[in-house]
Backbone bond lengths (Angstrom), bond angles and torsions (degrees), N, CA, C in turn:
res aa  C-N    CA-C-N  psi(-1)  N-CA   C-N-CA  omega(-1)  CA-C   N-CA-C  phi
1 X - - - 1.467 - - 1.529 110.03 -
2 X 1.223 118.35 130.77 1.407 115.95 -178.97 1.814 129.99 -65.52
3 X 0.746 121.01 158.64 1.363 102.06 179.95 1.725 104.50 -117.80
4 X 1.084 118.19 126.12 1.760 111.27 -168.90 1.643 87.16 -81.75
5 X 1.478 118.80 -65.53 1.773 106.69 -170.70 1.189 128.40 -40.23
6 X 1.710 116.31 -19.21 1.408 118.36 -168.72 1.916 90.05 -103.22
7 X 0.673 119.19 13.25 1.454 115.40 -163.50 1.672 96.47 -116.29
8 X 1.415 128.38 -45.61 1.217 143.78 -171.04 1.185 88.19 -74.19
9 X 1.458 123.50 -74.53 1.688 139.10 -154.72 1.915 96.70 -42.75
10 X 1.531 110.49 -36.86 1.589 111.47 -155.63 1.492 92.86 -76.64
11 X 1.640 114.37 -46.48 1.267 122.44 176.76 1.532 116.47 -47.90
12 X 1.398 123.90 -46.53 1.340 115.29 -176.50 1.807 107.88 -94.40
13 X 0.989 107.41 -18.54 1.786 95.89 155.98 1.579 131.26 -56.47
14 X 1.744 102.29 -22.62 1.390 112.27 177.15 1.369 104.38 -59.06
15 X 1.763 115.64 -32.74 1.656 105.56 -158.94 1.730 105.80 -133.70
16 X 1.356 105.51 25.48 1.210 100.95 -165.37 1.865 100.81 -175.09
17 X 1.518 97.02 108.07 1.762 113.34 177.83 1.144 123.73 -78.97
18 X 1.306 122.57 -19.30 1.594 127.36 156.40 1.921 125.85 -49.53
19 X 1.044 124.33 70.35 1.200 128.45 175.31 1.298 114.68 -29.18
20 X 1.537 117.36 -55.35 1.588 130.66 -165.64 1.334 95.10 -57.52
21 X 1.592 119.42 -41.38 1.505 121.93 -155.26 1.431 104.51 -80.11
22 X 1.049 116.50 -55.84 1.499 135.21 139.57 1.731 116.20 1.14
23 X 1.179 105.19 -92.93 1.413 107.56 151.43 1.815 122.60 -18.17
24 X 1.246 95.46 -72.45 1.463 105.25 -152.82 1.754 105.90 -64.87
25 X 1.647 117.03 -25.79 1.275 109.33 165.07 1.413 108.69 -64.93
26 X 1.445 145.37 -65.41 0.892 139.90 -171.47 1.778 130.20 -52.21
27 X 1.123 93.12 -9.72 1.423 114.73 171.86 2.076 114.53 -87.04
28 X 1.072 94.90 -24.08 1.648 107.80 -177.69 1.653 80.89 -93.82
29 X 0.891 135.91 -51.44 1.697 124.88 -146.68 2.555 85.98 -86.70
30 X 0.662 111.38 -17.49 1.379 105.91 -167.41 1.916 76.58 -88.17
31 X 1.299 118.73 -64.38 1.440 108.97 -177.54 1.486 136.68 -44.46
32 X 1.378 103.33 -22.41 1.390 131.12 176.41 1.519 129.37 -68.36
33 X 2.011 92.73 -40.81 1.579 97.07 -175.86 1.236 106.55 -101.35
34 X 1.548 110.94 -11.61 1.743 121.38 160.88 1.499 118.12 -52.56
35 X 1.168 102.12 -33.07 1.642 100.11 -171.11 2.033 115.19 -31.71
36 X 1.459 99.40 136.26 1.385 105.33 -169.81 1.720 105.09 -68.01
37 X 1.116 122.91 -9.14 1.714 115.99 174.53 1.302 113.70 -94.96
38 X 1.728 131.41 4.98 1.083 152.95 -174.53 1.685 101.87 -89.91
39 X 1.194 96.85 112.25 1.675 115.97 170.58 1.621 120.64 -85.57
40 X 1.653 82.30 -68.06 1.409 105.33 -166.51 1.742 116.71 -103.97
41 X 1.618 90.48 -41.63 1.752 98.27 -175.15 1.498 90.86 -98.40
42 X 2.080 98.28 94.22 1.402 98.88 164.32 1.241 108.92 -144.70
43 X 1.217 136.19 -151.05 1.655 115.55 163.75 1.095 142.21 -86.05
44 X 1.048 115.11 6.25 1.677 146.34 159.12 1.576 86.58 -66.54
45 X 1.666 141.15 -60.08 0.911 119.16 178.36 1.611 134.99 -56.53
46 X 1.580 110.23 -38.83 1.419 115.67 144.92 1.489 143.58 -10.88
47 X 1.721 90.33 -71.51 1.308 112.84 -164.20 1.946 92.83 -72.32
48 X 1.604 132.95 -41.60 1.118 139.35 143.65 1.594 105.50 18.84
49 X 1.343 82.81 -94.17 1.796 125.93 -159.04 1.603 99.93 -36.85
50 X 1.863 92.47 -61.62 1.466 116.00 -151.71 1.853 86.00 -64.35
51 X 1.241 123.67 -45.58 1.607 117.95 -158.01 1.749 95.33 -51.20
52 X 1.425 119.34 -57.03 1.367 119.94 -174.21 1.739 107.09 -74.19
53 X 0.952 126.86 -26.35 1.602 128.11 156.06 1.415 101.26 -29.46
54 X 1.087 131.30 -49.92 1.410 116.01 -155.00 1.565 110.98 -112.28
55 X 1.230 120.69 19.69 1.085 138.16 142.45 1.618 135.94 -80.90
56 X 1.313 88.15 -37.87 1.828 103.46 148.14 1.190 146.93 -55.83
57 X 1.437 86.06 -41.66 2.100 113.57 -159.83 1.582 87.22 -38.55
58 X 1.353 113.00 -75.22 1.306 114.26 -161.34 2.056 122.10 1.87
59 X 1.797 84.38 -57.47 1.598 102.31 -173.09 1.379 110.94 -99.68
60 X 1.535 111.66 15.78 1.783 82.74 160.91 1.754 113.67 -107.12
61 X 1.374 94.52 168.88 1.217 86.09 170.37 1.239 140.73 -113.62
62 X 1.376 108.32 -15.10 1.707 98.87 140.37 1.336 130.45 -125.07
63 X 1.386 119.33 101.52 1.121 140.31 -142.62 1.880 95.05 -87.96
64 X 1.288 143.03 -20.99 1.453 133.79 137.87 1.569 112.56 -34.84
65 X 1.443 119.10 -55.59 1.843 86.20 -158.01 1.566 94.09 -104.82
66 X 1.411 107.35 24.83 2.015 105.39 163.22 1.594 87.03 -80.30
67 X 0.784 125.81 -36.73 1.500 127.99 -152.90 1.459 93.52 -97.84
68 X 0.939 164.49 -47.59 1.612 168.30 -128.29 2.105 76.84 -105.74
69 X 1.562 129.34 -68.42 0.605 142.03 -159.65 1.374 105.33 -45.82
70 X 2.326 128.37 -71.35 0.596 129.79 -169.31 1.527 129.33 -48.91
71 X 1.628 105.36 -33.72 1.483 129.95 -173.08 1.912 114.06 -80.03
72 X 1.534 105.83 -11.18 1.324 109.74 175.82 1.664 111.00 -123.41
73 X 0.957 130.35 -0.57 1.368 133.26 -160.58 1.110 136.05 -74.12
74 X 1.858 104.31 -12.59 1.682 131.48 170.88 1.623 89.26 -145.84
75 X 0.884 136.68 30.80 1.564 118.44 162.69 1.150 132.24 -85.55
76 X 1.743 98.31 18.75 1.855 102.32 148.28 1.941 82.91 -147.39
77 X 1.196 83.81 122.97 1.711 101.00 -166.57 2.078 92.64 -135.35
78 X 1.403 99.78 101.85 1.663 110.30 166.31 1.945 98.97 -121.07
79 X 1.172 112.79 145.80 1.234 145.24 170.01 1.368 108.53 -45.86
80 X 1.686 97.60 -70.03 1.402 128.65 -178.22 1.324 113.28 -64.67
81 X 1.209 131.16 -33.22 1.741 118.09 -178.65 1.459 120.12 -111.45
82 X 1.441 108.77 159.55 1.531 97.82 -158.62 1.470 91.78 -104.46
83 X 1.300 147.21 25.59 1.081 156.06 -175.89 1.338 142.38 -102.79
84 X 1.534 102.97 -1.26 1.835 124.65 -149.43 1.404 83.62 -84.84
85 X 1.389 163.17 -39.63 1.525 134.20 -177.92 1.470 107.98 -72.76
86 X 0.989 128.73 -45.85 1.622 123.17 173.29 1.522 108.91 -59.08
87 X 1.460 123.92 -26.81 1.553 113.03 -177.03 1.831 100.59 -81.29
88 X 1.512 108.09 -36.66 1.259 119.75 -167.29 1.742 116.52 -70.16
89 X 1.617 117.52 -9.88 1.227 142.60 -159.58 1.763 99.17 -108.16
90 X 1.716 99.95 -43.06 1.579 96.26 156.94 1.299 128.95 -68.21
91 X 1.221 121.61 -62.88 1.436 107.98 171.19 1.098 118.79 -51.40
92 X 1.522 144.08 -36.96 1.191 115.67 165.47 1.529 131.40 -42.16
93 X 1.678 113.14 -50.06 1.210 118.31 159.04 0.993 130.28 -22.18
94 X 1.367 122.28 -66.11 1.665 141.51 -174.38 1.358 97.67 -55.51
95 X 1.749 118.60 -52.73 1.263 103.60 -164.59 1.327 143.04 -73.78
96 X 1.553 78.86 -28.98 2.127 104.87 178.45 1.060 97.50 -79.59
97 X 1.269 158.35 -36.46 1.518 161.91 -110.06 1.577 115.04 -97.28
98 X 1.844 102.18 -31.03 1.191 117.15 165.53 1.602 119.84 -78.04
99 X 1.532 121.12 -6.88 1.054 111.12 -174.32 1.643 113.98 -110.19
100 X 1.267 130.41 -151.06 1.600 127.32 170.14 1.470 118.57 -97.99
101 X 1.450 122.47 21.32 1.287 112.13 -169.85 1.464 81.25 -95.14
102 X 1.716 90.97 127.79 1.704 109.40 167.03 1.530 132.75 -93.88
103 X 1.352 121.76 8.80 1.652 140.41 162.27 1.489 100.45 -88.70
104 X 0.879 157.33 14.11 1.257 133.12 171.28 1.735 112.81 -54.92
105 X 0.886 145.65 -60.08 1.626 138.59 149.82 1.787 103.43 -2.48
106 X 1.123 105.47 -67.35 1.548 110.38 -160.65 1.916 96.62 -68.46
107 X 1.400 118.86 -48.94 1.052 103.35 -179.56 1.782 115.96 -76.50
108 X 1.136 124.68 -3.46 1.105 107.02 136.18 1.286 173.56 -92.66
109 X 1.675 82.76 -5.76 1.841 112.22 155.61 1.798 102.12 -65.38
110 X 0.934 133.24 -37.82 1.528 122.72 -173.93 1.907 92.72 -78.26
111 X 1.338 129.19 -60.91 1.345 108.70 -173.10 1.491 113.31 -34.46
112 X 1.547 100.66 -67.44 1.705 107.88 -177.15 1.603 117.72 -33.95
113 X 1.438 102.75 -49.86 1.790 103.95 179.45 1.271 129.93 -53.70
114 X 1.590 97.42 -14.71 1.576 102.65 178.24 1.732 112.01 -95.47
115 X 0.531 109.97 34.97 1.710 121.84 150.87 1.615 127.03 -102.15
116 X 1.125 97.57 -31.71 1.851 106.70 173.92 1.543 114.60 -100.58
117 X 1.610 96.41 -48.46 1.721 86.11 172.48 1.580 103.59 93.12
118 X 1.570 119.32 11.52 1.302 120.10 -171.80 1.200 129.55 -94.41
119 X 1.289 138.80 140.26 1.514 133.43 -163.66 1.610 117.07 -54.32
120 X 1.214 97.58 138.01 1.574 96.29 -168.80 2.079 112.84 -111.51
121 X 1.023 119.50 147.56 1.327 111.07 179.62 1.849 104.50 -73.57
122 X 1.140 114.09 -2.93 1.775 116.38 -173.05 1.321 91.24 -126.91
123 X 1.744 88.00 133.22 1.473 115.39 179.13 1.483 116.61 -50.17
124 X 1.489 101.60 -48.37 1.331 125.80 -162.27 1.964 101.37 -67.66
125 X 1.082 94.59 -53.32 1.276 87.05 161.93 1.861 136.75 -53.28
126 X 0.776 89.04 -72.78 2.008 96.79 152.48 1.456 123.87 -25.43
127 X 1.678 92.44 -55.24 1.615 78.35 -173.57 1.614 109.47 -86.40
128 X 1.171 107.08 9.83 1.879 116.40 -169.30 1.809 87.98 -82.42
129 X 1.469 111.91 -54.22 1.211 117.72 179.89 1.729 142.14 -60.81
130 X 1.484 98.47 -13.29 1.386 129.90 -158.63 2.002 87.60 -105.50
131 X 1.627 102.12 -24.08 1.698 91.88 -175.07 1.125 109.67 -100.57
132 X 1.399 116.79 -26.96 1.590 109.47 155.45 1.999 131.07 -43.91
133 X 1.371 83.75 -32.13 1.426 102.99 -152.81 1.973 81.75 -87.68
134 X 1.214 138.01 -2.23 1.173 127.13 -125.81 1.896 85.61 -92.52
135 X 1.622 106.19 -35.09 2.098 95.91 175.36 1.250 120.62 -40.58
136 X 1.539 119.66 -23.74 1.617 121.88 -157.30 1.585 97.25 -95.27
137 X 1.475 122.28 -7.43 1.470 104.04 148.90 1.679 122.16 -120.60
138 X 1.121 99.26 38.57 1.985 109.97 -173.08 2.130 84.67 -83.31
139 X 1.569 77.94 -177.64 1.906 98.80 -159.10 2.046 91.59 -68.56
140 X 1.129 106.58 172.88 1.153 111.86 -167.89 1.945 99.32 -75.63
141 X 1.004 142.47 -9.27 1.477 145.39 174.33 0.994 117.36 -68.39
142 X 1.536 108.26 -46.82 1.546 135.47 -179.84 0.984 129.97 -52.75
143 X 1.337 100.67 -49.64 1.430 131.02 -164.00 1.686 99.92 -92.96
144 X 1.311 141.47 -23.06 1.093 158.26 -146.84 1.822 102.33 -94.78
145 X 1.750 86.93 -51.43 1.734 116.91 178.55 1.492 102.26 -62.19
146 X 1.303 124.43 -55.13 1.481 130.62 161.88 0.827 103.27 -23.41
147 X 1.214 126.00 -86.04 1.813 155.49 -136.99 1.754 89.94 -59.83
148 X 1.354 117.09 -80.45 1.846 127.21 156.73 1.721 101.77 -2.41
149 X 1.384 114.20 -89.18 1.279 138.12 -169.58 1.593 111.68 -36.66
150 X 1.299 99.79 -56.95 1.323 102.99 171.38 1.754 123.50 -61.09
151 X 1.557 90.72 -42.55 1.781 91.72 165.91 1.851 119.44 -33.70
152 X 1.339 86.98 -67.09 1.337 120.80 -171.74 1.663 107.56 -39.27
153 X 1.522 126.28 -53.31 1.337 125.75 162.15 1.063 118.71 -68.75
154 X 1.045 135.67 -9.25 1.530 127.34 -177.56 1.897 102.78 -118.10
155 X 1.263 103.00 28.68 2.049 108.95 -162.49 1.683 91.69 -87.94
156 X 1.779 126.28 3.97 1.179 118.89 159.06 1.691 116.60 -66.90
157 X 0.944 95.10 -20.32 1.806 94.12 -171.87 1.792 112.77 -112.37
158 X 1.032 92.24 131.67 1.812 105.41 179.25 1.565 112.94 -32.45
159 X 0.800 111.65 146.27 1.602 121.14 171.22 1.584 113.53 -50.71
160 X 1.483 115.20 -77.39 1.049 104.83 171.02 1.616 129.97 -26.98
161 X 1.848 112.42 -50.31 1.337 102.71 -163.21 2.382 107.28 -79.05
162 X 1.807 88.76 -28.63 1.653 81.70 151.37 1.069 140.78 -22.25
163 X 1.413 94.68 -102.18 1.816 105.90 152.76 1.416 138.87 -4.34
164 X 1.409 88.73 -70.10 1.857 98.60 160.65 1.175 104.02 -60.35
165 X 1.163 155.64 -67.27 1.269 157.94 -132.50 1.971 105.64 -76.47
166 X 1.196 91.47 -42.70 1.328 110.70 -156.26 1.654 111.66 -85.75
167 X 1.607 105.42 -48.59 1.622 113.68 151.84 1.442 93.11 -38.28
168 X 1.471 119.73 -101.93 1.365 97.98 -156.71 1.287 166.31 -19.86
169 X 1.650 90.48 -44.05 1.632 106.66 151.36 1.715 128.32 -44.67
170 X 1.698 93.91 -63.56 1.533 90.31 175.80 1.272 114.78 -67.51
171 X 1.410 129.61 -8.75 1.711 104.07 -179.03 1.675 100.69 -100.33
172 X 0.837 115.58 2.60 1.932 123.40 147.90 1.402 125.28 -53.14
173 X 1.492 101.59 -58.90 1.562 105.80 170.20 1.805 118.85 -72.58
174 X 1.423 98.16 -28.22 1.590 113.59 174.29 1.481 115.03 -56.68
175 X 1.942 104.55 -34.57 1.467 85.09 -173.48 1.580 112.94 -109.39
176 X 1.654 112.19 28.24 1.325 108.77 176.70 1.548 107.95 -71.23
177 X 1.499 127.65 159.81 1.710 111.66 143.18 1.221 121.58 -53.16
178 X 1.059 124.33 -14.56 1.737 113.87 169.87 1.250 123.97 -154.55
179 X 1.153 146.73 89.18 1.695 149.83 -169.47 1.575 89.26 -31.53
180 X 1.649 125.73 -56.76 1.434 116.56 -131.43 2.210 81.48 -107.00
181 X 1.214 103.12 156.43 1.812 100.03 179.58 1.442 100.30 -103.98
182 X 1.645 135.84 -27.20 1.231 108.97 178.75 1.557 107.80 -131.63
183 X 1.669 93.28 -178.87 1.811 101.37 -142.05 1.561 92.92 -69.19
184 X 1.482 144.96 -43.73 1.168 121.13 -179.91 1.720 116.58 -46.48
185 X 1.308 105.50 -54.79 1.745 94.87 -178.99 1.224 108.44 -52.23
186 X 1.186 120.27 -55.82 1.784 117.60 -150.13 1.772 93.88 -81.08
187 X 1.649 127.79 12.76 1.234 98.34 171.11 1.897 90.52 -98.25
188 X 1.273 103.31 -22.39 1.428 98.05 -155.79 1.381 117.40 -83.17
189 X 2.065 121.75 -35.09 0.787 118.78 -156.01 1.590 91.31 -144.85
190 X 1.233 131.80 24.45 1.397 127.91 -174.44 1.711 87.64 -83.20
191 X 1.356 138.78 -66.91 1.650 147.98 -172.49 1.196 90.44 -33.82
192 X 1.412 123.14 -100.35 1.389 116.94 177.19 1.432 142.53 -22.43
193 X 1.299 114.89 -41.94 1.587 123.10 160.92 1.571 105.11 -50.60
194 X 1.222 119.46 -64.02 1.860 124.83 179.81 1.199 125.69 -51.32
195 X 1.670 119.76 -29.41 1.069 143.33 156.61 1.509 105.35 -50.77
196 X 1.288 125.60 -68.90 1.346 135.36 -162.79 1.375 102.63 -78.19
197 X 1.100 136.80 -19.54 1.229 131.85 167.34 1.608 141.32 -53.29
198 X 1.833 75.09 -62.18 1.557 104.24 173.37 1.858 104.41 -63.20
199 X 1.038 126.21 -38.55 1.318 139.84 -179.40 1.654 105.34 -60.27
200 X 1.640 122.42 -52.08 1.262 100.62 165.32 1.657 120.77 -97.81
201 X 1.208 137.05 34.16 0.881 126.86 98.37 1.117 158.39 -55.30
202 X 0.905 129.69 -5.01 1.711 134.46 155.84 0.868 109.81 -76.52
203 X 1.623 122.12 -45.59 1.469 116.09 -157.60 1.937 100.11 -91.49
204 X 1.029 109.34 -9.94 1.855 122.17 172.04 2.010 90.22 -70.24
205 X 1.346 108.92 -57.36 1.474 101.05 -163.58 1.671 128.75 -62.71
């Protein structure tokens, strides 16, 4: 089982000798994905990412701000505002800013991108986006549990306007040529994502 604190903690020891300080981010980011209106984007979603992260690593190439990225990327996650990667891209800022990691720019061009979901000319980017995206081709249970989870944060708003809301999205990703941007995802989990799609659409309509 992975451990996200020991995984973060190693990451910010690379750029930063303050233990306490060390600590104390990882303590805001465990508080963050705890939040009680948190369904889906929690650390269970994390730990997700990171399991297929390391099936990747091999091919990225900078495997610090994939990781700086995954661990900040909803760690201010509201329902209600349409703003949480640009807020979530600041606090990262603020937080790393004191230490020596010198990508912070880059890891915040990948937070920001994950709001649109749009093709990127960098790999690294892509595949940052393709692992977020990675529930929408998990087994049909999985993906089902998602589907729930997500209800569940958004259970302020009526069904109907859900629904509407929510069809739309998926028939966005439905009508790209490819949900996933690189060739490991789209060999492994692009079928399944389309599968699961089309499936909640029907049941949205």
């Amino acid at each position: 089982m992975l451990r996200l604190e020991d995984i973060f903690l190693g990451l910010m020891k690379r750029y930063c000798a303050d233990i306490s300080y060390n600590a104390q981010c990882w303590m805001e980011i465990e508080n963050k994905y705890t939040q009680p209106w948190r369904f889906y984007h929690t650390l269970d979603h994390l730990e997700t990412i990171l399991k297929e992260f390391e099936q990747v690593q091999p091919a990225v190439q900078k495997v610090d701000v994939l990781l700086f990225a995954i661990f900040y990327h909803d760690i201010v996650y509201n329902p209600l505002h349409s703003h949480n990667e640009q807020k979530s891209a600041r606090l990262f800022r603020k937080r790393i800013a004191p230490t020596h990691f010198s990508h912070i720019a880059k890891v915040i061009t990948l937070i920001k991108a994950s709001k649109t979901h749009g093709m990127s000319t960098d790999f690294d980017t892509n595949l940052f986006l393709d692992l977020d995206l990675l529930i929408l081709g998990s087994k049909r249970k999985a993906y089902l549990h998602y589907c729930e989870n997500i209800r569940k944060e958004y259970r302020m708003f009526p069904d109907f306007i859900f629904r509407q809301r929510r069809k739309k999205l998926l028939l966005r990703y439905l009508s790209l040529e490819s949900i996933y941007k690189t060739p490991y995802f789209i060999e492994r989990y692009e079928a399944q994502a389309r599968k699961n799609l089309r499936y909640s659409i029907r049941e949205l309509s």
